[in-house]
PDB file of N, CA, C and O in Angstrom, chain B, residues numbered from 101:
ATOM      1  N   UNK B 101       5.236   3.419  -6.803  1.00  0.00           N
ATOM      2  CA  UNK B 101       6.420   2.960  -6.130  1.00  0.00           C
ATOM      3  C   UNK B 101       6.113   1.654  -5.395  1.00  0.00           C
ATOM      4  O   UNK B 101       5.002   1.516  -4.884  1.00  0.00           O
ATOM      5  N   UNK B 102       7.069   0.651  -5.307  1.00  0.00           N
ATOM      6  CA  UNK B 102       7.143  -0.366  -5.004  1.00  0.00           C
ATOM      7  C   UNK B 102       7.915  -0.776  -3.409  1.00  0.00           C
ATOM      8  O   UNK B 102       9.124  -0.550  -3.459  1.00  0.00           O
ATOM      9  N   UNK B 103       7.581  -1.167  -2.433  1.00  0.00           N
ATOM     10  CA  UNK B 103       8.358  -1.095  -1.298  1.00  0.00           C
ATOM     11  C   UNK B 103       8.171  -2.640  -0.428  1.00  0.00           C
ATOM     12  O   UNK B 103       7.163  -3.304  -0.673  1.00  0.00           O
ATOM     13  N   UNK B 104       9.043  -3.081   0.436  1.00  0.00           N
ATOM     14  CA  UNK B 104       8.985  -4.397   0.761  1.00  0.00           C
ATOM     15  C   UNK B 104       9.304  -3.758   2.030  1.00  0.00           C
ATOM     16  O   UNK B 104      10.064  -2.874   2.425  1.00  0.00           O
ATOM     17  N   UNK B 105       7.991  -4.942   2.761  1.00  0.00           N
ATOM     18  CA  UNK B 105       7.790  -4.409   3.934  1.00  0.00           C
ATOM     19  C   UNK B 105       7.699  -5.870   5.076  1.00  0.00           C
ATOM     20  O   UNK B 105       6.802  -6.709   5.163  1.00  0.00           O
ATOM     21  N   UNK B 106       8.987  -5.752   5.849  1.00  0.00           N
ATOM     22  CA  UNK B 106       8.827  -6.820   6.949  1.00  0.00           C
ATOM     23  C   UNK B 106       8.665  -6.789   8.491  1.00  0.00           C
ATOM     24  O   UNK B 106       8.828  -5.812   9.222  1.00  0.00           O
ATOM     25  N   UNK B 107       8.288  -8.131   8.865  1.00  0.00           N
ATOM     26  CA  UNK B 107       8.013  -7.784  10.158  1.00  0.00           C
ATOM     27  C   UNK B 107       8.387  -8.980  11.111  1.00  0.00           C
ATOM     28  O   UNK B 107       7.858 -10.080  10.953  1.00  0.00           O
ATOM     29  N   UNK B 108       8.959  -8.833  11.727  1.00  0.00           N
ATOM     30  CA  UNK B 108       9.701  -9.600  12.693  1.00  0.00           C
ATOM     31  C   UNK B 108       9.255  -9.684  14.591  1.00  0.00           C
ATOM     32  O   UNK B 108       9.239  -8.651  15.260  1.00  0.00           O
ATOM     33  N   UNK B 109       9.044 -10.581  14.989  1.00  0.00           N
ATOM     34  CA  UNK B 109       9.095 -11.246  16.463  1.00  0.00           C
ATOM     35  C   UNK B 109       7.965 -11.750  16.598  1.00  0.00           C
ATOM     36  O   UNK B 109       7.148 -12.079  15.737  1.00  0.00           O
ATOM     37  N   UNK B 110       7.899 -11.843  18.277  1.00  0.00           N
ATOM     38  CA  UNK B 110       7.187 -13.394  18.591  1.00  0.00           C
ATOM     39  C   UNK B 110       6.079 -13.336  18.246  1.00  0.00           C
ATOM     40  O   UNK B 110       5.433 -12.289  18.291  1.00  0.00           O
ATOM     41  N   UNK B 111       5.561 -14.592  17.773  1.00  0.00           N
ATOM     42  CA  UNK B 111       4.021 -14.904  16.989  1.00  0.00           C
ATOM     43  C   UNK B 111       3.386 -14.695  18.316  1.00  0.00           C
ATOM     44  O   UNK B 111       3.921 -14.965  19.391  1.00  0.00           O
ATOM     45  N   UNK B 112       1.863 -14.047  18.106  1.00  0.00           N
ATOM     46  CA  UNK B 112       0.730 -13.920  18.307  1.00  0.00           C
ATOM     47  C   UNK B 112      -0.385 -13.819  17.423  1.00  0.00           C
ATOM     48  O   UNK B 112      -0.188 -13.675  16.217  1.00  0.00           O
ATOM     49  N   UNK B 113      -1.431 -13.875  17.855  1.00  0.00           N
ATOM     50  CA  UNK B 113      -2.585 -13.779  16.513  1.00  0.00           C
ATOM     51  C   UNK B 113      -2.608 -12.351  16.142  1.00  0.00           C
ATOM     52  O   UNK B 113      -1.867 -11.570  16.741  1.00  0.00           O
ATOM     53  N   UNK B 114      -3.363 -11.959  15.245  1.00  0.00           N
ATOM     54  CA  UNK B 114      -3.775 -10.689  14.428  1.00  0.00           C
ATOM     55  C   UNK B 114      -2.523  -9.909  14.042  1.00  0.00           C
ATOM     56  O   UNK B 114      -2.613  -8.693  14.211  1.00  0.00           O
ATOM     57  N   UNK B 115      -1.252 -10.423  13.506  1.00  0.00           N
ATOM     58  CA  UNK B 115      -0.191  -9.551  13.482  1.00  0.00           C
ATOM     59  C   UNK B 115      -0.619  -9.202  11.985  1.00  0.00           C
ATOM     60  O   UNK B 115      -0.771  -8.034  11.627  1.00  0.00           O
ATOM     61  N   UNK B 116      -0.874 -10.714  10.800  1.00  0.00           N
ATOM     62  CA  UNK B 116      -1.188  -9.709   9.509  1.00  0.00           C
ATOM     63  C   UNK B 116      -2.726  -9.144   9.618  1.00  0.00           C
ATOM     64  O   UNK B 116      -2.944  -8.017   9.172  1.00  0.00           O
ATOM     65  N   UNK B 117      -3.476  -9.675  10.026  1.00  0.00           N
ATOM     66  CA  UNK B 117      -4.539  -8.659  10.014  1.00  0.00           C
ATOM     67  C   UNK B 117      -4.077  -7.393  10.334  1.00  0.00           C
ATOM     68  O   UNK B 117      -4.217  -6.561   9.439  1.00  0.00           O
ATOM     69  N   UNK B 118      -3.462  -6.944  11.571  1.00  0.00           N
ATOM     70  CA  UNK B 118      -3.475  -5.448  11.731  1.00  0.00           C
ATOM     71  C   UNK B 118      -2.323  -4.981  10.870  1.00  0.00           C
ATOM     72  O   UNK B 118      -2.342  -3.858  10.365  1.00  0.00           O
ATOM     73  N   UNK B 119      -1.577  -5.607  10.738  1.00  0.00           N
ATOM     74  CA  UNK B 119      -0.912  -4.675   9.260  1.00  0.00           C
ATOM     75  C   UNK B 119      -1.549  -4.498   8.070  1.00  0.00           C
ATOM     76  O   UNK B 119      -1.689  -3.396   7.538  1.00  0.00           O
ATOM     77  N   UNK B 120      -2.030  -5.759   7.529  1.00  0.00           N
ATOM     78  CA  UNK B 120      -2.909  -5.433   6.152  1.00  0.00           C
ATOM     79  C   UNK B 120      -4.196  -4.460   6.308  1.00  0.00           C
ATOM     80  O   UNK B 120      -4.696  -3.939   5.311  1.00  0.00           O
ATOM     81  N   UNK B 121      -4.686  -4.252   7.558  1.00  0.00           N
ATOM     82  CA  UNK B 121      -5.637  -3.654   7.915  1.00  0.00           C
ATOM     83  C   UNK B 121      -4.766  -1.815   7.716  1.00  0.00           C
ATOM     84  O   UNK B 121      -5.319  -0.976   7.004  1.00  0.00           O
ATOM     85  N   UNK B 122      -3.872  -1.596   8.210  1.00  0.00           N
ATOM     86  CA  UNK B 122      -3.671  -1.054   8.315  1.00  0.00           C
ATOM     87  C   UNK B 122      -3.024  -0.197   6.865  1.00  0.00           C
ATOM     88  O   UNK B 122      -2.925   1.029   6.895  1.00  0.00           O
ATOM     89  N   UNK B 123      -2.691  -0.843   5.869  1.00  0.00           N
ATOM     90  CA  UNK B 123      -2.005  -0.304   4.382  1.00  0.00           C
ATOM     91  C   UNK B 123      -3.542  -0.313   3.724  1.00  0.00           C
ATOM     92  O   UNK B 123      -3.779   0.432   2.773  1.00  0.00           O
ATOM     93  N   UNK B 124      -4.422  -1.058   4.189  1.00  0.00           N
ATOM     94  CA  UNK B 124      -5.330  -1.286   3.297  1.00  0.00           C
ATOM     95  C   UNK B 124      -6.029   0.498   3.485  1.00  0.00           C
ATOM     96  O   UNK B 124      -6.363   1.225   2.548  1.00  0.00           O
ATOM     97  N   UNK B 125      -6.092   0.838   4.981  1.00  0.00           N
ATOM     98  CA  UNK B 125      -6.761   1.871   5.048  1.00  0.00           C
ATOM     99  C   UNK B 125      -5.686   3.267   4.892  1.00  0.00           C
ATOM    100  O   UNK B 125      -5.543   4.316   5.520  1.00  0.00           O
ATOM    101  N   UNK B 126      -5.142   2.735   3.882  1.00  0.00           N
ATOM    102  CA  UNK B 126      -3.789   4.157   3.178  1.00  0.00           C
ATOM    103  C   UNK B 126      -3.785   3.342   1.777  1.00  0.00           C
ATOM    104  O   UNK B 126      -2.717   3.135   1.199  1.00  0.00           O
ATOM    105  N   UNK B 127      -5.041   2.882   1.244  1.00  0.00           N
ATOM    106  CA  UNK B 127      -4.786   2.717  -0.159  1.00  0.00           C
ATOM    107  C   UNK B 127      -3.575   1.673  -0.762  1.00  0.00           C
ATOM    108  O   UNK B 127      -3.637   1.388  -1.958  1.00  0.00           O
ATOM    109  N   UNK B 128      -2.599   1.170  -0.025  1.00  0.00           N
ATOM    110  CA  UNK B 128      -1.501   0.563  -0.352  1.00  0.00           C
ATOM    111  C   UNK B 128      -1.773  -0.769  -0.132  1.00  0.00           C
ATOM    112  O   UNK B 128      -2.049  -1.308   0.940  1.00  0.00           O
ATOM    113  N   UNK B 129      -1.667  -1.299  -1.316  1.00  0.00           N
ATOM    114  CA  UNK B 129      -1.629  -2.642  -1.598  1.00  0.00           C
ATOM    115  C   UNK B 129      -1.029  -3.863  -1.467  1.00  0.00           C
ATOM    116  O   UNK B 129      -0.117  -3.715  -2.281  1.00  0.00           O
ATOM    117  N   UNK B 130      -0.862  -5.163  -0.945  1.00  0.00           N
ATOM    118  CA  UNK B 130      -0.495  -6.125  -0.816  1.00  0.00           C
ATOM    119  C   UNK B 130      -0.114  -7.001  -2.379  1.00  0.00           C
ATOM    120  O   UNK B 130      -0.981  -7.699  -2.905  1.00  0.00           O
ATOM    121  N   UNK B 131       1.196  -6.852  -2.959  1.00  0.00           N
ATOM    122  CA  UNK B 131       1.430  -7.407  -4.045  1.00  0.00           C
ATOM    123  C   UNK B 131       1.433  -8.916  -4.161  1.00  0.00           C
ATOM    124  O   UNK B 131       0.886  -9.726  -4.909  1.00  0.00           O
ATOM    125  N   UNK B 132       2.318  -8.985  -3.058  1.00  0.00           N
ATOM    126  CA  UNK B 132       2.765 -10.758  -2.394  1.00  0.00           C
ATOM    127  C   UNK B 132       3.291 -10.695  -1.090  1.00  0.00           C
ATOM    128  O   UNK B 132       4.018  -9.834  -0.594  1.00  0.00           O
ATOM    129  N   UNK B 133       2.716 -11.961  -0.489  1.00  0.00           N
ATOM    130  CA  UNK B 133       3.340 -12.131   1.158  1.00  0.00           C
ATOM    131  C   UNK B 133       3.965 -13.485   1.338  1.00  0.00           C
ATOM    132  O   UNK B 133       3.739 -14.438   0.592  1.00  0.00           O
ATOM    133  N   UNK B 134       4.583 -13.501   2.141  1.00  0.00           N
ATOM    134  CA  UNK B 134       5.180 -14.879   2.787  1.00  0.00           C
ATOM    135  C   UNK B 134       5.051 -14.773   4.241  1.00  0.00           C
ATOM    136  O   UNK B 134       5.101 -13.593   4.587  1.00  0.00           O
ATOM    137  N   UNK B 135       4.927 -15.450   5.049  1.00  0.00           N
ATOM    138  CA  UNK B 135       5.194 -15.502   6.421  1.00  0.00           C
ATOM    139  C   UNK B 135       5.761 -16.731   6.954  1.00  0.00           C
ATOM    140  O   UNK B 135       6.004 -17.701   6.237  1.00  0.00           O
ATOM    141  N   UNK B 136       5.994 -16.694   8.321  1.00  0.00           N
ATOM    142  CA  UNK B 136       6.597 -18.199   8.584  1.00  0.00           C
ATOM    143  C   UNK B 136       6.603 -18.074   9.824  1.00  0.00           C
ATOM    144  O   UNK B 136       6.351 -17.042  10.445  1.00  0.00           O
ATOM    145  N   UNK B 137       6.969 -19.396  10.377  1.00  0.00           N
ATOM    146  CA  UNK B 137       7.302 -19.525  12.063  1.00  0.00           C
ATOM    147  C   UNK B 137       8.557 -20.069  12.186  1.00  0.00           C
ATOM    148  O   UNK B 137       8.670 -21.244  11.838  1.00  0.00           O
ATOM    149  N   UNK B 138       9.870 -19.292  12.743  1.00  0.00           N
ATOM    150  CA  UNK B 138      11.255 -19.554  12.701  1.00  0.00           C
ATOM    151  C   UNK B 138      11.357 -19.892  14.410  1.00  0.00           C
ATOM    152  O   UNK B 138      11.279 -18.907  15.145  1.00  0.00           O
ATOM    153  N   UNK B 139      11.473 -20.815  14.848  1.00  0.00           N
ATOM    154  CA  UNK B 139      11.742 -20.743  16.298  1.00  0.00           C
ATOM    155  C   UNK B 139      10.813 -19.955  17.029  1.00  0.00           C
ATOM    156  O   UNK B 139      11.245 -19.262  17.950  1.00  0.00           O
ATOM    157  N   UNK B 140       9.360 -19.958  16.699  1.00  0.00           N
ATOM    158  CA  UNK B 140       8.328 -19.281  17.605  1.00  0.00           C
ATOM    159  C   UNK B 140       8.337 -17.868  17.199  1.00  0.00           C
ATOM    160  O   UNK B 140       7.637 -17.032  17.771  1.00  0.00           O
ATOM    161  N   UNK B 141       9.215 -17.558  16.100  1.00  0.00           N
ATOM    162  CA  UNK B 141       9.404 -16.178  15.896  1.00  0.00           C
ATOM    163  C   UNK B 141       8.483 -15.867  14.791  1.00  0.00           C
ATOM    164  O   UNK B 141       8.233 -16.919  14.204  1.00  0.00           O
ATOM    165  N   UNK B 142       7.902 -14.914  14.285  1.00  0.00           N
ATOM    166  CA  UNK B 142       6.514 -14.558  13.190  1.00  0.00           C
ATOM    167  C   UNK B 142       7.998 -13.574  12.337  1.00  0.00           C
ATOM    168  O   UNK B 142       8.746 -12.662  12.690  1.00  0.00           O
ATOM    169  N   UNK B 143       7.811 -14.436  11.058  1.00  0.00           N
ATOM    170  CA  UNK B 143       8.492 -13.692  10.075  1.00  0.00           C
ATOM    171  C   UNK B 143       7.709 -13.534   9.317  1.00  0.00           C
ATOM    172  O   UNK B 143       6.984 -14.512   9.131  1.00  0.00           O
ATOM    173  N   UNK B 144       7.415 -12.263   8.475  1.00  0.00           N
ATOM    174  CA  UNK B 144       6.838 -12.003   7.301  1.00  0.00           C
ATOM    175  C   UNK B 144       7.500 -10.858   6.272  1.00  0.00           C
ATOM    176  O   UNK B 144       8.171  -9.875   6.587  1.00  0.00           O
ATOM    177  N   UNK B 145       7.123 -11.270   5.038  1.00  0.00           N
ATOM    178  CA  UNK B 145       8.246 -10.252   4.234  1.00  0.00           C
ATOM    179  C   UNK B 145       6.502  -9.505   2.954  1.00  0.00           C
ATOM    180  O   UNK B 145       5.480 -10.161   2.756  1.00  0.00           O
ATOM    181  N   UNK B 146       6.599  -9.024   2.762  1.00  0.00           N
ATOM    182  CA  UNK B 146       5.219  -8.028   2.073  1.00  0.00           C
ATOM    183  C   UNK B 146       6.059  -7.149   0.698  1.00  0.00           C
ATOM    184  O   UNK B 146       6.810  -6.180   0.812  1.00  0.00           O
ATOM    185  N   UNK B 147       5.738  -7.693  -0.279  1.00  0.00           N
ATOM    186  CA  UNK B 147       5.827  -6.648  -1.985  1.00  0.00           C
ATOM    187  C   UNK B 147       4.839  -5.632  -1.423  1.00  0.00           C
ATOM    188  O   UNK B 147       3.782  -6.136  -1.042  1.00  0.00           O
ATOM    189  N   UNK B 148       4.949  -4.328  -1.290  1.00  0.00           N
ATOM    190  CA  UNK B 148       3.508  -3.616  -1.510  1.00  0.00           C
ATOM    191  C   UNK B 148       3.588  -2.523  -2.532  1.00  0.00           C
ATOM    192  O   UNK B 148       4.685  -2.227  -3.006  1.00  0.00           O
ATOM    193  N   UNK B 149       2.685  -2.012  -2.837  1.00  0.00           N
ATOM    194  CA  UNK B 149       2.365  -0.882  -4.307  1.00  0.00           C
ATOM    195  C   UNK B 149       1.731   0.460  -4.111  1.00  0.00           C
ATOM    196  O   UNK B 149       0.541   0.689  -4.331  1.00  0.00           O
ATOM    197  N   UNK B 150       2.784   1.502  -3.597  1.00  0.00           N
ATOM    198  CA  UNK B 150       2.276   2.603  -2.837  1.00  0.00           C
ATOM    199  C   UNK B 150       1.625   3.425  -4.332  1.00  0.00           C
ATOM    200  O   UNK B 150       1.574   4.653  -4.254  1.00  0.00           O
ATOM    201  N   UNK B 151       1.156   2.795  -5.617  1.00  0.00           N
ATOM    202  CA  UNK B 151       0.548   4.217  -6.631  1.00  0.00           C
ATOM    203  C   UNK B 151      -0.137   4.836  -5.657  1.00  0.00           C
ATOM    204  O   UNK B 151       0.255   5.948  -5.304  1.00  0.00           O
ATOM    205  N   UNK B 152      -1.000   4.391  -5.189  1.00  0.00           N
ATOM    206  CA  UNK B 152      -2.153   5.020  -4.666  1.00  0.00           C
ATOM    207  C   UNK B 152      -2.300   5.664  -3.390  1.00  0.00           C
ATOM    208  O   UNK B 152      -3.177   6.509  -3.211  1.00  0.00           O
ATOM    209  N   UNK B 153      -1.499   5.315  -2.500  1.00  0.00           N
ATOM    210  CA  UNK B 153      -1.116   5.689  -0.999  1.00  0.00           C
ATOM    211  C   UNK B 153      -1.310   6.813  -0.672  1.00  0.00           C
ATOM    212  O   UNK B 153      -0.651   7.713  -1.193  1.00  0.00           O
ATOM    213  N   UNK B 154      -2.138   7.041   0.155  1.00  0.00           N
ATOM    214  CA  UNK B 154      -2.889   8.316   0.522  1.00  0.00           C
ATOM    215  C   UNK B 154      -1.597   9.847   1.138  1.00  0.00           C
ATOM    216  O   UNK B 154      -1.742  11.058   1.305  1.00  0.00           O
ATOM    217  N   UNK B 155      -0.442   8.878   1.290  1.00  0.00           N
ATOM    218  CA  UNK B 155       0.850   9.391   2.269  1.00  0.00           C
ATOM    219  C   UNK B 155       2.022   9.112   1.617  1.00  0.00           C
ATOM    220  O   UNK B 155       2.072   8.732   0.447  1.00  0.00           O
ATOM    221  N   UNK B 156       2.909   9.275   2.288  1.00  0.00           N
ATOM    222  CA  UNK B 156       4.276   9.187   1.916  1.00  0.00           C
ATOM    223  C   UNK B 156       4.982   7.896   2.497  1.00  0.00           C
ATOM    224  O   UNK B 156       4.535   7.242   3.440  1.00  0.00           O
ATOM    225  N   UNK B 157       5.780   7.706   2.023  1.00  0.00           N
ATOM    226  CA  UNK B 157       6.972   6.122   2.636  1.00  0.00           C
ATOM    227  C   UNK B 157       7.535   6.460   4.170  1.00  0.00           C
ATOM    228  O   UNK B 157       7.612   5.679   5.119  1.00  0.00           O
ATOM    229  N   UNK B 158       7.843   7.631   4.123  1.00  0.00           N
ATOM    230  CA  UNK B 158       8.245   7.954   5.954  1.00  0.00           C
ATOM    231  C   UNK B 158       7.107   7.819   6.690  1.00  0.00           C
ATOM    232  O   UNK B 158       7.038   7.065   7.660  1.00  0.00           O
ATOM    233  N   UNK B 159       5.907   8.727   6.164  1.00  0.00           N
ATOM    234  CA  UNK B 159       4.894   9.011   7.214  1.00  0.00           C
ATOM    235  C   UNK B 159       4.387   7.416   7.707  1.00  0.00           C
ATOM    236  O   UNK B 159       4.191   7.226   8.908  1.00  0.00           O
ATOM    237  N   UNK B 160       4.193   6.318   6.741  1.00  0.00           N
ATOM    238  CA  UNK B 160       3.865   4.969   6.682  1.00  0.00           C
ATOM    239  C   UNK B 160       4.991   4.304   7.666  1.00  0.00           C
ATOM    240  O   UNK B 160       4.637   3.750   8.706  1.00  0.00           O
ATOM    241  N   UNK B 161       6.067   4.370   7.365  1.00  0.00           N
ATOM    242  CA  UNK B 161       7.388   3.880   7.974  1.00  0.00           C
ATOM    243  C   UNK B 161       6.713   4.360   9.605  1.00  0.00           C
ATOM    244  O   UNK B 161       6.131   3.591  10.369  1.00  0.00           O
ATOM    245  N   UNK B 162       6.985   5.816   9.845  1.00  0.00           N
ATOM    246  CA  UNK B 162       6.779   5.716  11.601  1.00  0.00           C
ATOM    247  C   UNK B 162       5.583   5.524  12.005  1.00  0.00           C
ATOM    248  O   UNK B 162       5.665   5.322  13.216  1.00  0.00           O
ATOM    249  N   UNK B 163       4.242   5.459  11.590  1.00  0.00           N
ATOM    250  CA  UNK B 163       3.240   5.162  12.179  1.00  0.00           C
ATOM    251  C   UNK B 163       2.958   3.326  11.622  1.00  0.00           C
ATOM    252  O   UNK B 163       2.135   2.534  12.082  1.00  0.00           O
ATOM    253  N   UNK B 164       3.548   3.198  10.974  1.00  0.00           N
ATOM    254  CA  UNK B 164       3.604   1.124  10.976  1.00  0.00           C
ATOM    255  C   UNK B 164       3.966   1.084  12.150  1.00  0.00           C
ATOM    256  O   UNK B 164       3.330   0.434  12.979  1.00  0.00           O
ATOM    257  N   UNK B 165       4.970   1.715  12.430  1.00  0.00           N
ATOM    258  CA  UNK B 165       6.468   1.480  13.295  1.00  0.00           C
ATOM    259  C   UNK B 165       5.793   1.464  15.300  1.00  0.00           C
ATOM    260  O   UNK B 165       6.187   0.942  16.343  1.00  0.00           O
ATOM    261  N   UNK B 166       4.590   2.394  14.877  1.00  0.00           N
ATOM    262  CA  UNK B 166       3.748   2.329  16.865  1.00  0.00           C
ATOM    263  C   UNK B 166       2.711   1.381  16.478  1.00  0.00           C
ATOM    264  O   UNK B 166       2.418   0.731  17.482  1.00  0.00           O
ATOM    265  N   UNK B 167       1.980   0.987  15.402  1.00  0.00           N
ATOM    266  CA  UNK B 167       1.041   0.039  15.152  1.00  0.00           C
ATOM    267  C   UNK B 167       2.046  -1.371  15.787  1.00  0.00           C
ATOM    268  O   UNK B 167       1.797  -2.114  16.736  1.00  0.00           O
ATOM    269  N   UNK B 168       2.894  -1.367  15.114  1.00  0.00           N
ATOM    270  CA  UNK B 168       3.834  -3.157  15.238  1.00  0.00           C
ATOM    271  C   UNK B 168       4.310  -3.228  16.541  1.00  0.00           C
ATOM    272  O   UNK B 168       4.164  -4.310  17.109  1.00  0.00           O
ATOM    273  N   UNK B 169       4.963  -2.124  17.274  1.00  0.00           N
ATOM    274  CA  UNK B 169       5.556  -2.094  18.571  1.00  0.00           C
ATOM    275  C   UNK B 169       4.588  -2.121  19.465  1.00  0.00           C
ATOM    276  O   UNK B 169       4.845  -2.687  20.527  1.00  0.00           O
ATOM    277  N   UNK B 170       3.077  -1.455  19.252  1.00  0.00           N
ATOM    278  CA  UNK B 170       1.916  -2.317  20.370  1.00  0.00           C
ATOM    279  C   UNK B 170       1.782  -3.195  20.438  1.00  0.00           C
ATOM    280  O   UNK B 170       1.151  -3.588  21.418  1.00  0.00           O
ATOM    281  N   UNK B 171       2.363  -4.349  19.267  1.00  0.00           N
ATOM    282  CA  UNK B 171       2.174  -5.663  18.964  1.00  0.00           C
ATOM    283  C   UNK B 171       2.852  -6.523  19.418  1.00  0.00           C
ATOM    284  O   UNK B 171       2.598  -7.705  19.648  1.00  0.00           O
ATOM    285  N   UNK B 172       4.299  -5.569  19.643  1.00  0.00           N
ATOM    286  CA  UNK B 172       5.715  -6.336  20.227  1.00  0.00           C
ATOM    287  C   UNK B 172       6.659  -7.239  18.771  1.00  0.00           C
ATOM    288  O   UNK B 172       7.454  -8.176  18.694  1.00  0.00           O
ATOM    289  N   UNK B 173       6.175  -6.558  18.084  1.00  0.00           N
ATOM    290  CA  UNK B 173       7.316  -6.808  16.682  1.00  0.00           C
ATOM    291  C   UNK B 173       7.719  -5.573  15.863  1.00  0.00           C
ATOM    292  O   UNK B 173       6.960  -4.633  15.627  1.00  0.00           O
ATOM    293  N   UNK B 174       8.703  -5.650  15.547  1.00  0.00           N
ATOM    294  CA  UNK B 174       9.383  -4.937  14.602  1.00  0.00           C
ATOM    295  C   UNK B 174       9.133  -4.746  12.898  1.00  0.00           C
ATOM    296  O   UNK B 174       9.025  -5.669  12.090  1.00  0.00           O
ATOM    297  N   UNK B 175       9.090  -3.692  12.689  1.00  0.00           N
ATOM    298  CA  UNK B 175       9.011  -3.607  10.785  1.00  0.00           C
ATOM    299  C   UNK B 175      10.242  -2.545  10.344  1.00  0.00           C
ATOM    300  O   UNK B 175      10.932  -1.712  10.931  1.00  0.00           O
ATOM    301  N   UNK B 176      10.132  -2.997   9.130  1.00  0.00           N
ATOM    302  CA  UNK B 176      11.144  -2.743   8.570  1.00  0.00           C
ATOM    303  C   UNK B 176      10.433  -1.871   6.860  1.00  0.00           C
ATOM    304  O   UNK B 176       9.970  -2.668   6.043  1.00  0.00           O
ATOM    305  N   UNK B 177      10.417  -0.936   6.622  1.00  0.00           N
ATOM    306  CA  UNK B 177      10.023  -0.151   5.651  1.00  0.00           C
ATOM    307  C   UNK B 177      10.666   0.090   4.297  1.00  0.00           C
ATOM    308  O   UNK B 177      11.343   1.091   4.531  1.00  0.00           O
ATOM    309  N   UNK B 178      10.889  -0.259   2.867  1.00  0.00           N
ATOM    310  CA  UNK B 178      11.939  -0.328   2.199  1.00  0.00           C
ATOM    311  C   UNK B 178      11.699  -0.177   1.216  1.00  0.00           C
ATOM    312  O   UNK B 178      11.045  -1.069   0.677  1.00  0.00           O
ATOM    313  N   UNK B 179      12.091   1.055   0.387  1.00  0.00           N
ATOM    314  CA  UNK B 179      11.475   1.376  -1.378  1.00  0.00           C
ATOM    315  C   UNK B 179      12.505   0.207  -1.992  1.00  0.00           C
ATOM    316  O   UNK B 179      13.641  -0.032  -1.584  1.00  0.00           O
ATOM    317  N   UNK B 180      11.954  -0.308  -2.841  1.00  0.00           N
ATOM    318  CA  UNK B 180      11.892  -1.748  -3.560  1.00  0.00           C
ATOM    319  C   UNK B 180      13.183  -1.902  -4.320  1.00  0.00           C
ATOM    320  O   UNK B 180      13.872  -2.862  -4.663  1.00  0.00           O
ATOM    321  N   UNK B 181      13.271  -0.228  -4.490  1.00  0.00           N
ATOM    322  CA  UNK B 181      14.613  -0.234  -5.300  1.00  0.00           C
ATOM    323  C   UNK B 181      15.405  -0.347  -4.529  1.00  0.00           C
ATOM    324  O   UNK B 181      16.154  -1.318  -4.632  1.00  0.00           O
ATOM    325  N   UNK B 182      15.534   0.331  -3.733  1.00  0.00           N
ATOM    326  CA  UNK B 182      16.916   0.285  -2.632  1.00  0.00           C
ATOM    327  C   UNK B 182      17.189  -1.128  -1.838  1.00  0.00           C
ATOM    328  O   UNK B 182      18.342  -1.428  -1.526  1.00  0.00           O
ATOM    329  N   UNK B 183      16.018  -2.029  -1.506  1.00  0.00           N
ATOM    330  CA  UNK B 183      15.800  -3.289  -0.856  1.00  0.00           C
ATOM    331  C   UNK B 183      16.746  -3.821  -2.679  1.00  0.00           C
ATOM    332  O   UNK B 183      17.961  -3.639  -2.598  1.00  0.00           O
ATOM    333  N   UNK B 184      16.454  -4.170  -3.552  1.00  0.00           N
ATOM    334  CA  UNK B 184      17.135  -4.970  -4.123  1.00  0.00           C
ATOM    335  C   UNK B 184      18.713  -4.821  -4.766  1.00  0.00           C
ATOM    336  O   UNK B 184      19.453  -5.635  -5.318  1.00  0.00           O
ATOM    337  N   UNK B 185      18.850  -3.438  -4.434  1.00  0.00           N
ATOM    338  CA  UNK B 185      20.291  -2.697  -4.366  1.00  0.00           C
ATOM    339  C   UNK B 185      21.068  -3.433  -3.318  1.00  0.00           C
ATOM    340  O   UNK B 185      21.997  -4.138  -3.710  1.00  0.00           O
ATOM    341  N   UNK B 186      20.807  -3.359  -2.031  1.00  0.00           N
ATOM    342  CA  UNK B 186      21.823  -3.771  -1.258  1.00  0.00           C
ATOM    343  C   UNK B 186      21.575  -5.570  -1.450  1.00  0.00           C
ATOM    344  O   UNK B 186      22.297  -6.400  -0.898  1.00  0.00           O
ATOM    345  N   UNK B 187      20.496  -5.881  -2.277  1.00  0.00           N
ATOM    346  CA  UNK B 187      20.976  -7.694  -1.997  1.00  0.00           C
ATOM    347  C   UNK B 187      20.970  -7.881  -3.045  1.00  0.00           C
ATOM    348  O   UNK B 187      20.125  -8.672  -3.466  1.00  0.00           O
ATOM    349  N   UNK B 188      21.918  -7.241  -3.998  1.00  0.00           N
ATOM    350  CA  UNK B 188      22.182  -7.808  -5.128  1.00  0.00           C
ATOM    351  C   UNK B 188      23.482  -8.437  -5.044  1.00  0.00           C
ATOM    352  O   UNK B 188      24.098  -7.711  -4.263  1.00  0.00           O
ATOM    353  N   UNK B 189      24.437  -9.606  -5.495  1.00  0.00           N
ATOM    354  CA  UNK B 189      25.365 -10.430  -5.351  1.00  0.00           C
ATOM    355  C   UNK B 189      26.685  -9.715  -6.042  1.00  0.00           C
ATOM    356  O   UNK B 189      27.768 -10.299  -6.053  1.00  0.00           O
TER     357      UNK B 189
END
């Protein structure tokens, strides 16, 4: 399964380290990333490739979810199918 995974607010250092750190140690893979700086704000959007994922898409979803909020940014958790369902035209 395929899921796109973003993360939103104010830049500081180590935001992708501790996320990639963090899928890396649940087996889940980094397909493609983008990031950016929007007005001081840390945007990043993540393809990732749960074959292997030691867990499930929820269990990942709420424990990303206290990893990013120690960080003071937000994520957003999204099976790949459903992310390109709602932005299709």
């Amino acid at each position: 399964m395929k899921a796109i995974i973003t993360v939103v607010g104010g830049d500081r250092v180590g935001i992708i380290a501790k996320v990639s750190a963090y899928l890396a140690q649940h087996s889940i893979n980094i397909d493609d990333i983008t990031q950016t700086i929007l007005s001081g704000n840390f945007v990043m959007m993540m393809m990732t490739d749960f074959s292997n994922a030691d867990t499930d898409i929820d269990s990942i979803r709420k424990e990303l979810a206290e990893v990013c909020k120690d960080m003071g940014v937000e994520v957003n958790v999204m099976n790949e199918k459903v992310f390109s369902t709602m932005h299709r035209i």
